[in-house]
Structure formats: C-alpha cells, structure tokens
N, C-alpha and C positions, 0 to 999 in steps of 0.2 A: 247722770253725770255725778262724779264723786264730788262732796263738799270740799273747799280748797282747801280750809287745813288739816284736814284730814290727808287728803294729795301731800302735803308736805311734812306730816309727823318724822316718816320713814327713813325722811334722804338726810344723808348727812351731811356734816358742819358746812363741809366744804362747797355741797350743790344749792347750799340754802343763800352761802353767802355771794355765790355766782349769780343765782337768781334773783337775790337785791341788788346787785350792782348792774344786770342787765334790763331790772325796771326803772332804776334812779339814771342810768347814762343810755338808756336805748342798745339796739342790734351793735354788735361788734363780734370780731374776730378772736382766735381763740387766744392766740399771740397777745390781742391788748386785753381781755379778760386777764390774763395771767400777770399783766402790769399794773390795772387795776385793781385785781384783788391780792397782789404780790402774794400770789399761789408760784406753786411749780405749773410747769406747763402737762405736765402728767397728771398733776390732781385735778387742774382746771380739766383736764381729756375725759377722767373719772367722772368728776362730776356733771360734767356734759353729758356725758352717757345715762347715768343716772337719773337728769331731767329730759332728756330724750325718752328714755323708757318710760319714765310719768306722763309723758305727754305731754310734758309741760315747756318744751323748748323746740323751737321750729329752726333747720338748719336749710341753708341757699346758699348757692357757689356765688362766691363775690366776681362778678364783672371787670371788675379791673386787675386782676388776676384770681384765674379760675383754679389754684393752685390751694388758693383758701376759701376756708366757707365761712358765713356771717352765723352768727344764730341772735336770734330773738326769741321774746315770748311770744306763744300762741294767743291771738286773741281775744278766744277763749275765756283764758285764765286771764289776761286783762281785764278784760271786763267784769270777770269775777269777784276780782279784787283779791290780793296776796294778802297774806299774815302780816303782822304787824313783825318789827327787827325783832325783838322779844320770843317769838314763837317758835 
C-alpha cells in the first residue's frame, strides 16, 4: 500500500482541498462539497475523479434520492491518517 503522502503529492489544489473538507465534515454530496468548498461544481467533479482514481474516495448512491451519489473516504486512508493542511 502506497504511504499517504506520497497518495497525495500528485492531486491537485482542488482534490486536496475536497479531501479536507470531506475528513473535517464527513460523507456528502457533490452539490454540498461544492458549497462547502465554494468550488464550481465541475472542479468539485474533477477532483472527485481525481480522488476516486487515488483510491482514495468511496462513492454510494444516496437513498433518499438515487439521482445523487454521497462520497466519502475510504477507510483505509482513514485510518492511515491524511497530510496535515500544509502538505
């Protein structure tokens, strides 16, 4: 398994800062990532992709409408431990 920050050198500004804001506020939709990190909702898309292809972000169709998907981190990488903001 890759060391985490190493996982995280690559991705850029925008997936890093998805990635903080979906460890500090928990699983959400991509709609309120994008209100959360007042991203566009295309960069928030980008960088979802981005941490999906790391591995590093787990997507599930929300239940209360199956129209959106939730993602969170894997926990995995939870338990791993993330880079500090700085990194």
């Amino acid at each position: 398994m890759t060391h985490a920050p190493e996982r995280f050198y690559d991705l850029p500004p925008s997936a890093k800062l998805v990635l903080k804001v979906l460890q500090v506020e928990g699983a959400m939709t991509q709609g309120r990532i994008a209100t959360e990190t007042r991203l566009s909702k295309r960069t928030v898309r980008y960088a979802l992709e981005n941490l999906r292809d790391a591995d590093v972000v787990h997507k599930r169709v929300c239940f209360r409408d199956a129209r959106k998907s939730i993602y969170s981190i894997h926990d995995s990488i939870a338990s791993d431990g993330l880079p500090a903001t700085g990194d």
